[in-house]
C-alpha positions in Angstrom: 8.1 -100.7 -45.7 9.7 -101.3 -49.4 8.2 -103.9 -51.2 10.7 -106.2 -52.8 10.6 -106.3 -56.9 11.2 -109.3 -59.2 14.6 -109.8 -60.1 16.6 -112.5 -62.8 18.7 -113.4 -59.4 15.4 -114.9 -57.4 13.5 -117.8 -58.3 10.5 -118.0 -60.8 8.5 -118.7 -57.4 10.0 -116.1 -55.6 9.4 -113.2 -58.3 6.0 -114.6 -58.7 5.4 -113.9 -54.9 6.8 -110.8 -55.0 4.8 -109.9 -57.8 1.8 -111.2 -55.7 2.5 -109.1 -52.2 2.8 -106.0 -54.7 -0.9 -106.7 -56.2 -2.2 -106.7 -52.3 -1.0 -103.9 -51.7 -2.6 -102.1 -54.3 -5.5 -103.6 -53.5 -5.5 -102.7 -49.9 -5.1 -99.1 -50.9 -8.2 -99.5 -53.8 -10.2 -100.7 -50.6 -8.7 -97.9 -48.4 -9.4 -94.8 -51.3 -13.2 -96.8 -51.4 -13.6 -96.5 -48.0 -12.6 -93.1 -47.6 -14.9 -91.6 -50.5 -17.5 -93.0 -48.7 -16.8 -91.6 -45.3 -16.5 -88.0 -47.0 -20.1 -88.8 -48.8 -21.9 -89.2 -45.4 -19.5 -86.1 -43.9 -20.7 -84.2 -46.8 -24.2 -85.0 -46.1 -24.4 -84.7 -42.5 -22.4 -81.7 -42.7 -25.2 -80.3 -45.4 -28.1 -81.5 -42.6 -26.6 -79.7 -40.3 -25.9 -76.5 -42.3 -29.6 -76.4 -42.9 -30.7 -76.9 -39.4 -28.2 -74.3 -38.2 -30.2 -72.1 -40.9 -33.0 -72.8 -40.0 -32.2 -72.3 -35.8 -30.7 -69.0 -36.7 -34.0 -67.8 -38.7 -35.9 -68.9 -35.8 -33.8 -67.0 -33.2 -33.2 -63.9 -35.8 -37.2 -63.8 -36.0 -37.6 -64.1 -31.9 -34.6 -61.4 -31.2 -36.2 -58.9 -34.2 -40.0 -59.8 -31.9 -38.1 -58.9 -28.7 -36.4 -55.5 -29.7 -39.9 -54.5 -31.3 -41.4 -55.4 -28.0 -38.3 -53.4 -26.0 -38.7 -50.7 -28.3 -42.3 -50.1 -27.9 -42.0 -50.3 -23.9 -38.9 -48.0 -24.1 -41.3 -45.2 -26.0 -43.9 -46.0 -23.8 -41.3 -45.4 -21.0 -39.4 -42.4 -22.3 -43.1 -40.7 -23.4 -44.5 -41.1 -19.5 -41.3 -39.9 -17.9 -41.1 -36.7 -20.9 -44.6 -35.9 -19.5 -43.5 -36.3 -16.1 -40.6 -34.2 -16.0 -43.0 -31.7 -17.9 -45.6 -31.3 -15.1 -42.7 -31.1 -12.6 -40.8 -28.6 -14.6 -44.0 -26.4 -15.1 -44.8 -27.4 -11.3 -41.1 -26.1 -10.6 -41.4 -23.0 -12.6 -44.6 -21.9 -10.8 -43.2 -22.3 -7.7 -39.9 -20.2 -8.5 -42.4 -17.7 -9.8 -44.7 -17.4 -6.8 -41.8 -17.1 -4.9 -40.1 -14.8 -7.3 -43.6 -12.9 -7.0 -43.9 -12.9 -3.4 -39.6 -11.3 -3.0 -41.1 -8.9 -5.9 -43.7 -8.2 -3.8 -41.9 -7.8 -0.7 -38.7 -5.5 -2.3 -41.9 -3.3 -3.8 -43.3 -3.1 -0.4 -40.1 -2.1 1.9 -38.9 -0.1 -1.0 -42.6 2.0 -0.4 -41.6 2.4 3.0 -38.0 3.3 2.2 -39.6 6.1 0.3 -41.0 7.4 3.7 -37.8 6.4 6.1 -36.1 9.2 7.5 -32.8 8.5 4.6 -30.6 10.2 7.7 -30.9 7.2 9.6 -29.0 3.9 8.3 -31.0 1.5 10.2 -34.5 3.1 9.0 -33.4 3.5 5.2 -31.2 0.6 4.4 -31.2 1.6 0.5 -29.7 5.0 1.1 -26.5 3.4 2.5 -24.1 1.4 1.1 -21.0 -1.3 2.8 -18.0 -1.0 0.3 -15.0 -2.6 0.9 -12.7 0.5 0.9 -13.4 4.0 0.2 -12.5 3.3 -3.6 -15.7 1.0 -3.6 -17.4 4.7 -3.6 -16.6 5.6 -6.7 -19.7 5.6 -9.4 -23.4 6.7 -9.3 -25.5 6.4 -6.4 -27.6 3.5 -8.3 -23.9 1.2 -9.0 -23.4 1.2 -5.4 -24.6 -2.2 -3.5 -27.4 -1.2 -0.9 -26.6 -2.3 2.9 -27.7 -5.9 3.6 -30.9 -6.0 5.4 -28.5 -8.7 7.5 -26.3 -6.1 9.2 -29.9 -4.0 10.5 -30.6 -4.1 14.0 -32.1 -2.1 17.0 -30.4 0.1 19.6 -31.3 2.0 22.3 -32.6 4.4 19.6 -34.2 2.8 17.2 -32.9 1.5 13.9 -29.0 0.9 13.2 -26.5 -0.6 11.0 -24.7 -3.0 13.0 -21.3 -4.1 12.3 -18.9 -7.0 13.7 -14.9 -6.0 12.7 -13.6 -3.9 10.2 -15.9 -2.1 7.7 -17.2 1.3 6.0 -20.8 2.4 5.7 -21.3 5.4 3.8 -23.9 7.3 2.0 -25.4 5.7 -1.8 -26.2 9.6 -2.3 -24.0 12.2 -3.3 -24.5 15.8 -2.2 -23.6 18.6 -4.1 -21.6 21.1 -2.6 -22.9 24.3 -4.4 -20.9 27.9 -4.1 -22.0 30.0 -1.4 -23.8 27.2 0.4 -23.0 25.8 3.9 -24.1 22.3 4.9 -24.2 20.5 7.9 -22.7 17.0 8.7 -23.5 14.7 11.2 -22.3 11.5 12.9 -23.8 9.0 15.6 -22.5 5.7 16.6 -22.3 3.6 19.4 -19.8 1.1 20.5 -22.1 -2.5 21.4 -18.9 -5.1 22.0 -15.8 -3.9 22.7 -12.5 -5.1 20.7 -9.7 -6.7 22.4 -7.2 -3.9 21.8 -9.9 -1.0 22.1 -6.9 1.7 21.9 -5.9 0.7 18.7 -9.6 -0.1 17.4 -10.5 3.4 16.0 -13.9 4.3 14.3 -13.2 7.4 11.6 -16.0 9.5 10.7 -15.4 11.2 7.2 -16.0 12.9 3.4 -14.9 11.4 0.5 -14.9 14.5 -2.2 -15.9 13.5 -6.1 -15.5 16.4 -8.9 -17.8 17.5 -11.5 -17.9 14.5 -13.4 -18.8 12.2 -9.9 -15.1 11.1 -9.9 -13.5 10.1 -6.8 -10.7 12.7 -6.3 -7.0 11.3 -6.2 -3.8 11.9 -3.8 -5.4 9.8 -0.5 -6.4 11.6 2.5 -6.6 15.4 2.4 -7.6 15.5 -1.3 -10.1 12.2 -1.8 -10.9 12.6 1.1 -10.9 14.2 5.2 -10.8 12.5 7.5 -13.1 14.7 10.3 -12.8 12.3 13.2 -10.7 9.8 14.4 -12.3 7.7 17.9 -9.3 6.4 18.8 -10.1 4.6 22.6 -14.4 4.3 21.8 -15.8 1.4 24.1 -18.9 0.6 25.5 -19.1 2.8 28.2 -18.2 5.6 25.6 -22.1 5.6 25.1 -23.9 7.1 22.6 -21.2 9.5 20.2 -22.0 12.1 18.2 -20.2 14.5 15.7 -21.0 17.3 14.2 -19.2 19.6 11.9 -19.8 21.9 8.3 -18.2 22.3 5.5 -18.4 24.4 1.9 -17.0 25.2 -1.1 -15.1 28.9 0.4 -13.7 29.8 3.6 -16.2 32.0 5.8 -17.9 32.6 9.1 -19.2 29.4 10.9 -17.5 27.0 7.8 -15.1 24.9 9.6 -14.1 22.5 6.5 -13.5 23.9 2.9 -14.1 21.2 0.3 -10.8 20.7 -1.8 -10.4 22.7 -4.8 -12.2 20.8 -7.2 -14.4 19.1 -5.2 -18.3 19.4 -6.1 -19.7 16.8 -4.5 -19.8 14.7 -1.1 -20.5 11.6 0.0 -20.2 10.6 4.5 -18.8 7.7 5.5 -17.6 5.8 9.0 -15.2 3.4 8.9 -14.8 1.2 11.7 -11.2 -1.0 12.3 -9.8 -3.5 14.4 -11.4 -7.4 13.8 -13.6 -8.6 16.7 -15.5 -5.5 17.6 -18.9 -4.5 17.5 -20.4 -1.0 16.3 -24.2 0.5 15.8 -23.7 3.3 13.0 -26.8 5.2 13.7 -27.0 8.2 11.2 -24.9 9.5 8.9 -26.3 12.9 7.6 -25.3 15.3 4.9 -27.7 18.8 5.1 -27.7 22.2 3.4 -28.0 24.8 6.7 -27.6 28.0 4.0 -31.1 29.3 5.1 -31.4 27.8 8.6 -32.1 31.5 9.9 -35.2 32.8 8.6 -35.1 36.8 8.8 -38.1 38.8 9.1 -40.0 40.0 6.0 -38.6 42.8 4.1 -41.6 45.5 2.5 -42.3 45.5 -0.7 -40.8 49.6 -0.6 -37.9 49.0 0.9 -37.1 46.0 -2.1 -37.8 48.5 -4.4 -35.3 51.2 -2.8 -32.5 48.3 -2.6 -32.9 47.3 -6.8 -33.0 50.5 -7.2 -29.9 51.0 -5.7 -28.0 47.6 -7.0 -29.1 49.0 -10.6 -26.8 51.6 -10.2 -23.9 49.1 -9.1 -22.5 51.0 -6.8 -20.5 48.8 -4.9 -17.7 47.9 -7.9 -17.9 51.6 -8.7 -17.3 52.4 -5.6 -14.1 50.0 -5.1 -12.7 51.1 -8.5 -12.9 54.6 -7.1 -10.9 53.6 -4.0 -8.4 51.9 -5.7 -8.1 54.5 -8.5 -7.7 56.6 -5.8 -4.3 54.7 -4.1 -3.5 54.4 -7.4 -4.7 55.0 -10.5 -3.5 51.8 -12.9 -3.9 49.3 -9.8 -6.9 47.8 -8.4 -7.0 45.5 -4.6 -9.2 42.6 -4.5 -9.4 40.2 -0.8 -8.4 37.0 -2.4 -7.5 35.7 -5.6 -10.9 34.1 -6.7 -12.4 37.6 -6.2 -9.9 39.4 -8.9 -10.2 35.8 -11.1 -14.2 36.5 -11.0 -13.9 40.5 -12.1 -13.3 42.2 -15.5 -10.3 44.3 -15.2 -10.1 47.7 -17.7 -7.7 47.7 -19.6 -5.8 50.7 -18.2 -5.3 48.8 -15.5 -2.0 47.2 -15.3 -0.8 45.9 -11.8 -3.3 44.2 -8.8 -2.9 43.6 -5.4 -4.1 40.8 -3.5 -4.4 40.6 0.3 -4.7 37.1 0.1 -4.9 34.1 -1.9 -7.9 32.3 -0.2 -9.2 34.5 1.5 -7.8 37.9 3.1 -5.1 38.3 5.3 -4.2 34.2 4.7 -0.5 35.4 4.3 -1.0 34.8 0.6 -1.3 37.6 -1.0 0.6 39.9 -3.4 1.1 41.8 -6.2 0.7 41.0 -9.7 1.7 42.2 -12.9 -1.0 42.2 -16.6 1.2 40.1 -19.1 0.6 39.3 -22.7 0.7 35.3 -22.2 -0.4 32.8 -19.8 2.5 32.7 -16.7 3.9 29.6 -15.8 1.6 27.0 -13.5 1.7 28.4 -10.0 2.4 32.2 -11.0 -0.7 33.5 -11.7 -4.2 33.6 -12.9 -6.3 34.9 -15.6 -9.4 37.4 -15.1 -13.1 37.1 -16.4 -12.0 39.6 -19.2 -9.7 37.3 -20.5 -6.1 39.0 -19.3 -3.0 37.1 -17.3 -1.7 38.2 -14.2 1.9 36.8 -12.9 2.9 37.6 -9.3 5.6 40.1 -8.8 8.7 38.7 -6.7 9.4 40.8 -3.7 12.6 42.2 -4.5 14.2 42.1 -1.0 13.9 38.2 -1.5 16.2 38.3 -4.7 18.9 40.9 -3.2 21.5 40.4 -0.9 19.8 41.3 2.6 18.4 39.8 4.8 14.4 40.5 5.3 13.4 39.9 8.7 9.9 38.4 9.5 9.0 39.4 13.0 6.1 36.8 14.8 5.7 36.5 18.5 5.1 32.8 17.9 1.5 31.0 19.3 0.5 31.2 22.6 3.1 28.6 23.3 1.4 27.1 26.9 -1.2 24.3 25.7 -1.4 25.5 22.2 -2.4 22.6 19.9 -2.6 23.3 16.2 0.4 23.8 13.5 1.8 27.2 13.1 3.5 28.7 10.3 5.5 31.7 10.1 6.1 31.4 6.4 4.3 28.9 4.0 5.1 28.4 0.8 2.6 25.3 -0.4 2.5 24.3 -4.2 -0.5 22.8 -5.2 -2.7 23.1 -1.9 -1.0 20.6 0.5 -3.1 19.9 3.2 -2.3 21.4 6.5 -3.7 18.5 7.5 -0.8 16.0 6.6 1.6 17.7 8.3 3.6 15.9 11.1 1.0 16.7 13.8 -2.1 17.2 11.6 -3.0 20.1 13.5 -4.1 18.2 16.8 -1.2 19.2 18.8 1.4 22.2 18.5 3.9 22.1 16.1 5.5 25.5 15.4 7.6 26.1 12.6 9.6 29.0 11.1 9.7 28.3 7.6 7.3 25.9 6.0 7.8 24.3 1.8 5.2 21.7 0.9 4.4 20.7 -2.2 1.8 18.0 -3.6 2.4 15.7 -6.0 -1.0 15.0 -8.3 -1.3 11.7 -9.6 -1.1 12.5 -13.2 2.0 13.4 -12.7 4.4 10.8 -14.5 6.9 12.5 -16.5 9.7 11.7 -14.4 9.5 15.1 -11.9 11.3 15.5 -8.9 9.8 17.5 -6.4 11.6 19.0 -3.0 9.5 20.5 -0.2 12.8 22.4 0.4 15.7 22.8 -1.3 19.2 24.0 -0.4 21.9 25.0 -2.9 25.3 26.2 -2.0 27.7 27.4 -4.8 31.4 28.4 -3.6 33.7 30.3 -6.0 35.9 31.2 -3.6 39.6 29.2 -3.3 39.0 29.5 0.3 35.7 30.1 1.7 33.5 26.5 2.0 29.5 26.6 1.1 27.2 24.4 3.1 23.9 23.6 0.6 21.6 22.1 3.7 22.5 23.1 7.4 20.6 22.4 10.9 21.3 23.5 14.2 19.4 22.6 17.2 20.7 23.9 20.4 19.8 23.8 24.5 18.6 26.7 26.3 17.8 24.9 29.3 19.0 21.7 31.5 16.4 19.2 31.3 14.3 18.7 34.3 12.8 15.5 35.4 14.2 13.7 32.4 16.1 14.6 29.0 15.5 17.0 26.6 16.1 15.8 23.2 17.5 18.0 20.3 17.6 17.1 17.0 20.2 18.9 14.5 18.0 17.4 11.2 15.4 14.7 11.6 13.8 12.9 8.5 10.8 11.2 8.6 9.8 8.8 5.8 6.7 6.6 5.0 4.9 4.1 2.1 1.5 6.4 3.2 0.0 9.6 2.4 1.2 11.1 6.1 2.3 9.7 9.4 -1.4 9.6 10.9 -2.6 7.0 8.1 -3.0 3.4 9.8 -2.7 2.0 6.1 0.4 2.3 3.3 0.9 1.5 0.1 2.7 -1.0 -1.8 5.6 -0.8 -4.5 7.3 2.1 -2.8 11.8 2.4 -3.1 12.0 4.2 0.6 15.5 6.3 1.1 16.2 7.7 4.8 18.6 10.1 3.0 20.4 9.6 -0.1 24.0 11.3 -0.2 24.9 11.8 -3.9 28.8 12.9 -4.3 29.8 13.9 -8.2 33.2 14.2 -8.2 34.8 15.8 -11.7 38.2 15.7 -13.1 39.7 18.9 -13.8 39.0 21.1 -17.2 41.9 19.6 -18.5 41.3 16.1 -17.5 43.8 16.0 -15.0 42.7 14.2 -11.5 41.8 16.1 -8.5 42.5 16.9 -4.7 39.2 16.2 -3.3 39.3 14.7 0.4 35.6 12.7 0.6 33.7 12.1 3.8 30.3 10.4 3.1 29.6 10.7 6.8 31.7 13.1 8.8 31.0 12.8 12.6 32.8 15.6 14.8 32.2 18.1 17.0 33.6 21.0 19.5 32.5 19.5 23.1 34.6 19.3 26.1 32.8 16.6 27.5 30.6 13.2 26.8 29.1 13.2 29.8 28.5 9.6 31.4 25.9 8.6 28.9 24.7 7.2 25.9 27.9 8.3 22.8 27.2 6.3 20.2 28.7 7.9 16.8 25.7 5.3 14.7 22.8 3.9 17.2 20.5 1.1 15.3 17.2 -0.2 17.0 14.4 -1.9 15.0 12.9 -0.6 12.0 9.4 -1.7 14.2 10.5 -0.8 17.9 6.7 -1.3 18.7 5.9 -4.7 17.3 9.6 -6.4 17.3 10.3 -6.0 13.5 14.2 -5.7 12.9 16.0 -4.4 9.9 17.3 -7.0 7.3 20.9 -6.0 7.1 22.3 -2.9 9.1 25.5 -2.1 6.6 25.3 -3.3 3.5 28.1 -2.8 0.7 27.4 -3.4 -3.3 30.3 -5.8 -5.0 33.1 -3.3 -6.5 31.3 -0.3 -4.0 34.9 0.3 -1.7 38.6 -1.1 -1.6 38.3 -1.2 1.9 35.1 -2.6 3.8 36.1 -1.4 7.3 38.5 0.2 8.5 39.5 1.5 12.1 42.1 3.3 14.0 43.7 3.0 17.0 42.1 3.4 20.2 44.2 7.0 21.0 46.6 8.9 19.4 49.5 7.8 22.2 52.2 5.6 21.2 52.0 1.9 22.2 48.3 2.0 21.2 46.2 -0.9 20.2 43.7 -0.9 17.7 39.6 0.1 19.0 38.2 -3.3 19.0 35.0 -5.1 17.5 33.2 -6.0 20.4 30.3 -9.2 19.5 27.3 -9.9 21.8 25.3 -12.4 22.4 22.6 -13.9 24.4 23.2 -17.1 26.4 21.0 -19.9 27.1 20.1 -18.7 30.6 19.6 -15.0 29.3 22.8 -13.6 30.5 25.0 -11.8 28.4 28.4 -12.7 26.1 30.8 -11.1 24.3 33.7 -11.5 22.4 36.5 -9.1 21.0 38.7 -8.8 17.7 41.3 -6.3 18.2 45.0 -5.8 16.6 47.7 -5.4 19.4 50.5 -2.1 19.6 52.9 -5.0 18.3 50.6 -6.4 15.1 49.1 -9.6 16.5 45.4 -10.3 15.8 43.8 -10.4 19.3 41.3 -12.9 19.5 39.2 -12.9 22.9 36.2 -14.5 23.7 33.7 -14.2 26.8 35.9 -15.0 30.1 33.6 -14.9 32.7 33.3 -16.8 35.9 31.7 -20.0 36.3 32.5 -21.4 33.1 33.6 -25.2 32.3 35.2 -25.2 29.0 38.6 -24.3 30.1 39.8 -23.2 26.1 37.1 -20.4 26.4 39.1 -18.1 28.7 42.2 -17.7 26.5 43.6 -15.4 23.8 44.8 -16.5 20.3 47.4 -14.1 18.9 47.6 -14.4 15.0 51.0 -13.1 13.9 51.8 -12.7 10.4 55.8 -12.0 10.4 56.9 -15.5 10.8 53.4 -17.2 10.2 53.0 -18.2 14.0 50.4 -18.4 16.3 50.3 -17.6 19.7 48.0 -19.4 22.4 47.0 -18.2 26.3 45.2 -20.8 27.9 45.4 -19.9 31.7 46.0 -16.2 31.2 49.6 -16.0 31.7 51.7 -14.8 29.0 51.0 -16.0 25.4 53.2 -19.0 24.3 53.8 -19.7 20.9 52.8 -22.6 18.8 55.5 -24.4 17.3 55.5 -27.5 14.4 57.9 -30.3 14.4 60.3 -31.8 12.1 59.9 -33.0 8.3 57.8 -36.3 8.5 57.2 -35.2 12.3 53.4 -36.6 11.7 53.9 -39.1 9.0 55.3 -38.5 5.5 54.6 -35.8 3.9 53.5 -34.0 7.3 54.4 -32.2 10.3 53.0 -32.2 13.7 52.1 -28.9 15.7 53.6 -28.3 19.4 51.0 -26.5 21.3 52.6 -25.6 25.2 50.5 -26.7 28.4 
């Protein structure tokens, strides 16, 4: 509170008082300032005794925690050195054992590969290292050493001795590759044995083979036929099937006992089986690749009569000879049997034409005459000689004239025959006979034959045609037809229908029909139908009438069959696959999507009709109509048949677009029309319909 000060209004007494109660008060805060310098004196100093034992508690603890990590230290080194030593002895304990073990597998692969050495390498089971399990026949590309061997897993024992035994799909084929060598013949051989059967045995099939590799141990290309042949295909093998064996040989050139020629630039072989289908069993016994050239052992000739013979082959009588012979027919022409024999001869140089009588071999149908040019012919045309020369084949010239050269051929022996025969075969690039519908395991005869093989370097953009057909019409009236085909009936068909087939195309993503595998990537066309249609010289438009598909024909009957101008069934009629889309238009493609005509060419007709089926719940059929009526009206008609609830079903709606109407037949009397009201009929702004009972 405020003090009160002297003043001349108060009493002497009063200001003395005043004056008094002012000197207390500064008294009382003498005393109070006293007081409180003394209290911070003793906070000071208890505040400076505890400082200093706070000091001297945190030295002592500093000095016990620096005793205690030295002491934690030390154990810790003590700790980490014992276990350091310990994981040393175990690693060094570890590392011997791996190497013992290591040792002993060493010792082990060293001792079966010693016996390998002295297995019979014919048999899988007996000389597992010899073989080889790829996962397709592509894994067989490579030297013999790159290949895996078989697991020791997949050995087993038969009846026979050592197998390879395999559960499901799989190949096993030879680590070596043979060399097919000029002049030689070799033997190849096959055994397996069917342990399990699969669940669909007719569709399990175990294919014996060679896969071909050239010079250079490459893998040929182009699929079967070229990288490979398939020599075997054991289409129904079970169990009671027993023990199956195939046997066949093969070499470089066509000859007596050869039964497979090696593709053209094969050089080496390698055998495989491969085994398909996923839950059977199969014991691949041997798989052997031999060279038979001097199976036959003759008798010893005497040392006079070898002399006679070099004498004799000094003189080289046998070329002489032929040159003679052909100088003879005439005198700037020689005749060789094939084409490798002239490719393989010097030719004089007087000589200027050669005859071939055939390209393989002689009388293949190949041969021909050729003419000496002065540069290499075009691929295909000809060949070049030892000497150095070219040779292009001559055209016949009754091919290139007007006439018309008759081929005559009595055909095969048409009862039971079962291989592919050709009257005329023009093949570009050795297609295999082999990939040919049929591949010659059951008669197909054909006149004229054009094959051609694609090689897979090819990627320039080339378009090749195994035949072509060009027609060219400068007449103004007579028509050209590039492609035609004519089948035709020579006799009714007895005990069921004999089909005929005026063209039939066959296309597939593999290398031919018999391949149970295709390939990916592949635009597939049925038949493309390309039309280029050209204005005039002058640019003017033209009079060109265009049928894509034109369907007609000079009957006088249909018989009571099937006439169905386009008949679709699956793409996969054997395992239920269906097409995506049967007719298919591109945007901006026509003006007019579909269009049909009446259903004959009387007055009063209606239009043909779009019938729509479908399958009912119980499995019974429906269908419905859309048809356009002699007057106009767009005939709708669904299913009608007997039994059915839902009364609205079994009527017709009539669309009519003169006046905008509608027409409705519910109990199938005559259609009645369906009216609307007046303005506002159904509220404002709306009008009501008036649909007859």
């Amino acid at each position: 509170m405020a003090l009160l000060k002297p003043s001349l209004g108060s009493t002497p007494q009063d200001n003395i008082n005043r004056i008094g109660a002012a000197f207390d008060v500064v008294d009382g805060h003498s005393q109070a300032i006293a007081d409180e310098q003394t209290q911070r004196v003793a906070g000071i100093a208890a505040e400076a005794q505890a400082r200093v034992a706070g000091i001297a508690a945190e030295a002592q603890a500093r000095a016990a925690a620096v005793a205690a990590e030295g002491q934690a230290r030390d154990a810790a080194v003590q700790a980490e050195g014992a276990a350091r030593q310990q994981a040393i002895v175990n690693a060094v304990t570890a590392e011997g054992a791996a190497r013992a073990a290591g040792d002993n597998a060493l010792a082990a692969l060293i001792s079966r590969l010693r016996f390998d050495c002295v297995a019979d390498t014919d048999r899988v089971g007996d000389a597992g290292y010899a073989f080889s399990c790829p996962a397709s026949l592509a894994g067989l590309q490579g030297d013999s050493y790159t290949l895996p061997a078989l697991p020791a897993a997949m050995r087993a024992f038969g009846d026979n001795g050592s197998v390879a035994r395999l559960t499901g799909p799989g190949i096993i084929a030879t680590r070596k590759r043979i060399a097919v060598e000029p002049g030689r013949m070799y033997r190849a051989r096959w055994v397996a044995q069917r342990r399990a059967n699969a669940s669909d045995p007719s569709n399990d099939a175990v294919r014996f083979g060679i896969v071909w590799f050239d010079q250079a141990g490459n893998m040929l290309p182009s699929g079967a036929g070229s990288s490979y042949t398939a020599v075997a295909d054991l289409k129904k093998i079970t169990v009671s099937s027993g023990r199956i064996e195939r046997q066949t040989t093969i070499g470089r050139q066509a000859g007596a006992g050869t039964l497979i020629v090696a593709p053209r630039n094969a050089r080496f072989a390698r055998l495989f089986a491969h085994m398909f289908g996923a839950d059977s069993t199969t014991d691949i016994e041997v798989l052997a690749l031999d060279d038979v050239s001097n199976a036959t052992l003759l008798d010893p000739i005497s040392s006079d009569t070898i002399s006679r013979l070099t004498a004799v082959e000094s003189q080289n009588l046998a070329p002489r000879i032929a040159s003679l012979e052909s100088a003879v027919q005439n005198p700037l022409a020689l005749t060789f049997a094939s084409q490798g024999d002239a490719a393989s001869a010097t030719i004089p140089a007087q000589v200027t034409t050669l005859s071939l009588r055939g390209r393989s071999k002689a009388g293949d149908g190949r041969g021909g005459d050729y003419v000496r040019v002065a540069v290499a012919p075009p691929a295909g045309q000809g060949f070049r000689t030892q000497d150095g020369a070219y040779w292009q084949s001559i055209i016949p010239l009754d091919l290139a004239l007007a006439g018309q050269p008759t081929v005559a051929d009595g055909g095969p022996s048409w009862a039971g025959y079962n291989r592919i025969h050709d009257t005329f075969r023009v093949a570009i690039n050795d297609y295999p006979v082999e990939a040919q519908f049929g591949a010659n395991q059951f008669g197909i005869t054909e006149a004229i034959v054009g094959a051609v093989e694609i090689p897979a370097a090819s990627d320039a953009g080339n378009h090749a045609s195994g035949t072509a057909g060009y027609a060219r019409s400068s007449s103004i009236s007579q028509g050209g037809v590039g492609m035609f085909g004519g089948a035709f009936a020579g006799a009714s068909g007895v005990g069921g229908a004999v089909s005929l087939w005026g063209a039939n195309t066959l296309t597939s993503n593999c290398a031919h029909h018999t391949d149970p595998y295709g390939f990916t990537n592949i635009v597939a066309y049925g038949i493309e139908l390309d039309f280029n249609i050209r204005k005039q010289q002058d640019g003017s438009d033209v009079n060109v009438p265009l049928r894509g598909l034109y369907f007609i024909g000079d009957s006088n009957t249909n018989g009571l069959g099937i006439c169905n101008v386009i008949d679709v069934d699956q793409i996969g009629i054997n395992q239920n696959v269906p097409w995506k889309k049967v007719i298919y238009t591109s945007d901006g493609a026509a003006l007019l999507g579909f269009d049909l005509g009446a259903n004959s060419k009387a007055k009063g007709s209606g239009s043909q009709a779009i019938n729509l089926r479908s399958i009912s719940a119980d499995g019974s059929g429906r269908n419905g109509q859309i048809q356009v009526s002699p007057t106009g009206d767009l005939i709708l008609t669904p299913f009608s048949g007997a039994g059915l609830a839902v009364i609205d079903t079994g009527g017709k709606i009539a669309l009519q677009a003169a006046n905008g109407l509608f027409k409705i037949n519910l109990d199938g009397g005559v259609p009645r029309t369906v009216t609307y009201g007046a303005a506002d009929s159904a509220g404002s702004g709306f009008r009501a319909l008036r649909v007859p009972n």
